[in-house]
C-alpha positions in Angstrom: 4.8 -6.4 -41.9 5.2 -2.9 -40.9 2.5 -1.1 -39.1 1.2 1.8 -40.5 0.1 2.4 -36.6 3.8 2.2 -35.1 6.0 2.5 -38.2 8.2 -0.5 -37.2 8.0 -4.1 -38.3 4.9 -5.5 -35.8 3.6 -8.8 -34.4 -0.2 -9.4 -34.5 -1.9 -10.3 -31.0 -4.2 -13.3 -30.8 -4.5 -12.4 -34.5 -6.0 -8.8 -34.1 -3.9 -6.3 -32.4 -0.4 -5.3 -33.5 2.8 -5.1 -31.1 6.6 -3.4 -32.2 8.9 -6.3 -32.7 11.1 -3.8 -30.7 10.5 -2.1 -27.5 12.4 -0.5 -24.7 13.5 -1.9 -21.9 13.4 0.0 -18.8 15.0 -2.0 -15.8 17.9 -1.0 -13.8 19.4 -1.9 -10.4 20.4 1.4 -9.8 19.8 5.3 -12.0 20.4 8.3 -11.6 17.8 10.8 -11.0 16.1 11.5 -14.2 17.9 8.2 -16.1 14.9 6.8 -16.9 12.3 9.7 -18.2 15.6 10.5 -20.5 16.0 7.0 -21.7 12.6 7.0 -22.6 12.5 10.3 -24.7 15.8 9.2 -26.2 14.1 5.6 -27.2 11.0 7.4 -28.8 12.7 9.9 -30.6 14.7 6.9 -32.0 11.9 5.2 -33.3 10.9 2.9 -30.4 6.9 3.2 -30.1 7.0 0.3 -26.9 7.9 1.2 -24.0 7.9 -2.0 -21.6 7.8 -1.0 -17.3 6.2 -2.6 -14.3 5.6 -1.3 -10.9 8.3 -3.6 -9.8 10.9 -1.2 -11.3 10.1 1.6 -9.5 10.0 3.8 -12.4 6.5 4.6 -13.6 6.7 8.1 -12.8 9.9 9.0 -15.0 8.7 6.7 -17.7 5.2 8.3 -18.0 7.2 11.6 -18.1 8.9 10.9 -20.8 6.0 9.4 -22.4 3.9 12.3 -21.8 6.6 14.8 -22.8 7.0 13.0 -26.1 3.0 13.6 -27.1 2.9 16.9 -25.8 6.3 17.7 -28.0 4.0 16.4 -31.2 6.4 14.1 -32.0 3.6 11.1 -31.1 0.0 10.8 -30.0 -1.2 8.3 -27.4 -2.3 5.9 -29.9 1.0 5.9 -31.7 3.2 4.7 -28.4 2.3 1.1 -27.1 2.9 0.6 -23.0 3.3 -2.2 -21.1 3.6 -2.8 -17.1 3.4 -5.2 -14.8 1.8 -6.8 -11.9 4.3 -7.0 -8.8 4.1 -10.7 -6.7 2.3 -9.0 -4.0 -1.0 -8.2 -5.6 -1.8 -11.9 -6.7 -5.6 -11.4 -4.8 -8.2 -11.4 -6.8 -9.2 -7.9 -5.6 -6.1 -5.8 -5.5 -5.0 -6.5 -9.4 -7.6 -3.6 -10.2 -6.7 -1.5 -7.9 -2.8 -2.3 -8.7 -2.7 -1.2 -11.9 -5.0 2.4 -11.5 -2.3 2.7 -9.3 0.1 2.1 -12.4 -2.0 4.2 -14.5 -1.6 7.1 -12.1 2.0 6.7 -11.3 2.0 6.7 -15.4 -0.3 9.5 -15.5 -2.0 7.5 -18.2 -5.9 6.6 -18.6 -5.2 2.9 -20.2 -1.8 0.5 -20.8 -1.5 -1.4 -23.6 -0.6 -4.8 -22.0 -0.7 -5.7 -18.6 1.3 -9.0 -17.8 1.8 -10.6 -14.3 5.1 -10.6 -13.8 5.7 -13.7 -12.0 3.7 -16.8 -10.9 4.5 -16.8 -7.9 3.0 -14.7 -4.7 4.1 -13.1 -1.7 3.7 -10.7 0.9 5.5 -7.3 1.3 8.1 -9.2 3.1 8.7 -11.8 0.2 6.9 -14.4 1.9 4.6 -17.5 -0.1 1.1 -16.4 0.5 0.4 -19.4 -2.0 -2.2 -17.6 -4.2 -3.4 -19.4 -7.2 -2.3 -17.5 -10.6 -5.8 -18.5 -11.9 -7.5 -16.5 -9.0 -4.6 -13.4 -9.9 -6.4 -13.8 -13.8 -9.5 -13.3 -13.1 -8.3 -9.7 -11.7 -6.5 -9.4 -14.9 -9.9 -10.0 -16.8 -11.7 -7.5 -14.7 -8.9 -5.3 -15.8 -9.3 -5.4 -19.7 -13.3 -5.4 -18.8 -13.1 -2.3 -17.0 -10.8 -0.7 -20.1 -7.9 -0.3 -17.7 -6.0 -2.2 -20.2 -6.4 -3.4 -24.1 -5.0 -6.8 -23.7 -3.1 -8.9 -20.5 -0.6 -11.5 -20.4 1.7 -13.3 -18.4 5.5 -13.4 -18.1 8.2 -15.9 -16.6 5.4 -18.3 -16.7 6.5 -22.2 -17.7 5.1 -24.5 -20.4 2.7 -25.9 -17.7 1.6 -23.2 -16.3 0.9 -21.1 -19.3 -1.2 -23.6 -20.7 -3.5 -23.6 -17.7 -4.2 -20.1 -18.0 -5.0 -20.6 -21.6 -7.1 -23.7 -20.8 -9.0 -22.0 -18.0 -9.3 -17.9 -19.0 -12.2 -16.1 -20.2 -9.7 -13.5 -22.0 -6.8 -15.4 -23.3 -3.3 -14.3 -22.1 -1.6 -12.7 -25.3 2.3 -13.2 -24.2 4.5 -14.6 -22.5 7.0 -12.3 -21.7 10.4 -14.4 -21.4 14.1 -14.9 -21.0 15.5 -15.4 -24.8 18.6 -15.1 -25.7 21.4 -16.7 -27.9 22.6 -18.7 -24.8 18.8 -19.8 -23.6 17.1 -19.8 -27.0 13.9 -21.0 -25.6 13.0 -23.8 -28.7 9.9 -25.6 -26.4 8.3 -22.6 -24.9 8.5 -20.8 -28.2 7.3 -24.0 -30.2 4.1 -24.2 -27.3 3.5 -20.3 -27.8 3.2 -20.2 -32.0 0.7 -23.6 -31.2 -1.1 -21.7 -28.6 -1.3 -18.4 -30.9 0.6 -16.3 -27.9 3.6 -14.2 -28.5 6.8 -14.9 -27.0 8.6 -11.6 -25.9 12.2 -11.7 -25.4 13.6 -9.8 -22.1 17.5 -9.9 -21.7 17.8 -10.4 -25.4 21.7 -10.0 -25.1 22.0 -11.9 -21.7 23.1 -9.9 -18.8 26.9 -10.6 -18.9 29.2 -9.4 -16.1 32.7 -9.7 -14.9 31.3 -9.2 -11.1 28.9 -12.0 -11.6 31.4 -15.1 -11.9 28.4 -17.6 -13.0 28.7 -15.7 -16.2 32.1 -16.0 -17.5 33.2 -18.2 -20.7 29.2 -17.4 -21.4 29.7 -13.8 -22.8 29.1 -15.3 -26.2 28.0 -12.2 -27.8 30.9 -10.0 -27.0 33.7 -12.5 -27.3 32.8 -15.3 -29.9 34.9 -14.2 -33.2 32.2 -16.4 -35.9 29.5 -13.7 -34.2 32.4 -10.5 -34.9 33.0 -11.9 -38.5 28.7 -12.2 -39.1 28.7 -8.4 -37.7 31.6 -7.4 -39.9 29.9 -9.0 -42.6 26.2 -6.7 -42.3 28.5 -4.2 -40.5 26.4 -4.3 -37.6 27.3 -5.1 -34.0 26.9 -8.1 -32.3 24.3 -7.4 -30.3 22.5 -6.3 -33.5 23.2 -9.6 -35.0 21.5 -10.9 -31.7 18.8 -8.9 -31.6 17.7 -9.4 -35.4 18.4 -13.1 -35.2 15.1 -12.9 -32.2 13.4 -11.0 -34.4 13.5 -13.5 -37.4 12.5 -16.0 -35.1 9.0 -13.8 -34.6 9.7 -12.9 -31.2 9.7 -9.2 -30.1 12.7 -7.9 -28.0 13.0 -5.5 -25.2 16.7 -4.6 -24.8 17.7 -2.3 -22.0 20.3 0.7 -22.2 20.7 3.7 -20.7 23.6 5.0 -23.3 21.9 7.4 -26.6 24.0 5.9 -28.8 23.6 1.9 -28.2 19.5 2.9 -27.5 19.9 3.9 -31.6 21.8 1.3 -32.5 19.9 -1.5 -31.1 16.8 -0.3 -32.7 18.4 -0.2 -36.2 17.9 -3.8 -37.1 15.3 -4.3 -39.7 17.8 -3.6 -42.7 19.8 -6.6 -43.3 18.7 -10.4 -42.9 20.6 -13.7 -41.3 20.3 -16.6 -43.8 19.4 -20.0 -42.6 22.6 -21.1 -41.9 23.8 -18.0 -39.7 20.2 -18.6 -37.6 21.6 -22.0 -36.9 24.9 -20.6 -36.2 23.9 -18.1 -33.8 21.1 -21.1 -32.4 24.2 -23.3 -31.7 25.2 -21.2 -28.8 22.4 -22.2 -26.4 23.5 -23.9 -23.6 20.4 -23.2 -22.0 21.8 -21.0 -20.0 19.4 -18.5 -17.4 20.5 -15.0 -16.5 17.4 -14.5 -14.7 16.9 -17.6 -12.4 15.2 -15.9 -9.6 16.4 -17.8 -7.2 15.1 -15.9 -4.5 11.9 -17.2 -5.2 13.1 -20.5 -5.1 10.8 -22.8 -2.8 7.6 -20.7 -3.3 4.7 -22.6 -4.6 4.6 -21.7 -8.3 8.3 -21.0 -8.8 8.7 -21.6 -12.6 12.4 -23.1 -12.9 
């Protein structure tokens, strides 16, 4: 459906709220001064109306500036732009999740987010060290959170099958997402199957994969850029392939965040709700997984709670 609210084809949440099927990503290694607050007016003058961030990212500030500049351009109100961020692993107690995300908010220099997810299962220190904290004890902070109006709705990400259902079994406010790796080389089938049973909305991060020549594990994987049945499906809708990637996620009902710091591919990626893959070509494009994980996390590899 499209929401008359956002003005882009929308998921429903736990039934009620709705969600862009398309947001913007905001993660980056490395930016330039300023990279981000422009990426984010360039996404919402685009069309993008969610904006996905964390405090992990070290970018609140420039990405509520661009937020804010956008509403006090006209171009959108408050309720019109739909914000998520995230809880870093070294605020799992019970009683800093609160005060971590006013935190947020202020670096946001916004009253409330839209979502709050905790961004990993696992805890830590400041020096990346297991402090063993139970993700239960880190919902009940997200809870207070949503009671206190800090937040409209929280959720989880990079959580596995097991672990997502505990929450689900054992929360007072149910979690709404599960913000996940998806892509055409790690399509995701079970957790996506588990989340349409549980009514919880898987969100694709790294929609395209994260495909590099300086990252060796990668290459003979680069599927979207270099498999010639995926250039003659984007010839054929004259789109790119990473459009053909993107909408294929989409018609699977699973919202995507791609990430770009470049005007012209923020546009383009947005500009998929025009054209539709047949059964076949969602097959096609399905037939690449190879289950495949860009994001493995591999430094938290050993902590109690690590997902993979």
């Amino acid at each position: 459906m499209v929401s008359n609210l956002y003005g882009v084809p929308t998921v429903k949440l736990l039934g009620v709220r709705e969600m862009p099927m398309i947001g913007l990503g905001t993660y980056a290694r490395k930016a330039e001064p300023g990279q981000f607050r422009q990426a984010v007016e360039w996404g919402i003058e685009a069309g993008y109306r969610l904006i996905d961030t964390a405090s992990f990212y070290n970018n609140e500030v420039e990405v509520g500036q661009g937020i804010n500049n956008k509403i006090k351009e006209g171009l959108v109100t408050r309720e019109e732009i739909f914000v998520t961020t995230k809880l870093w692993n070294d605020r799992h107690a019970e009683n800093q999740v609160v005060e971590s995300l006013k935190e947020s908010l202020a670096r946001l220099n916004l009253d409330y987010v839209d979502l709050y997810l905790v961004h990993w299962p696992v805890s830590t220190n400041s020096k990346g060290e297991d402090t063993e904290i139970d993700y239960m004890e880190t919902w009940r902070g997200m809870e207070k959170c949503c009671q206190l109006g800090l937040t409209k709705g929280i959720g989880v990400s990079n959580f596995n099958e097991e672990q997502l259902v505990r929450v689900f079994e054992n929360s007072t406010i149910l979690p709404e997402v599960n913000q996940i790796e998806i892509n055409p080389t790690l399509i995701q089938s079970e957790m996506v199957r588990l989340c349409g049973d549980l009514g919880i909305i898987p969100v694709a991060y790294t929609p395209l994969g994260l495909i590099s020549e300086a990252r060796p594990e990668f290459i003979g994987k680069d599927i979207i850029k270099t498999d010639p049945g995926l250039g003659e499906l984007a010839e054929k809708y004259n789109k790119t392939r990473a459009q053909i990637a993107l909408r294929y996620l989409t018609q699977r009902g699973i919202p995507v965040i791609p990430k770009s710091f470049t005007k012209s591919r923020i546009i383009e990626n947005f500009d998929i709700f025009d054209f539709e893959l047949s059964a076949k070509e969602m097959d096609f494009v399905s037939s690449f997984n190879i289950n495949h994980r860009c994001v493995p996390a591999t430094a938290f590899k050993g902590l109690k709670n690590y997902p993979f």
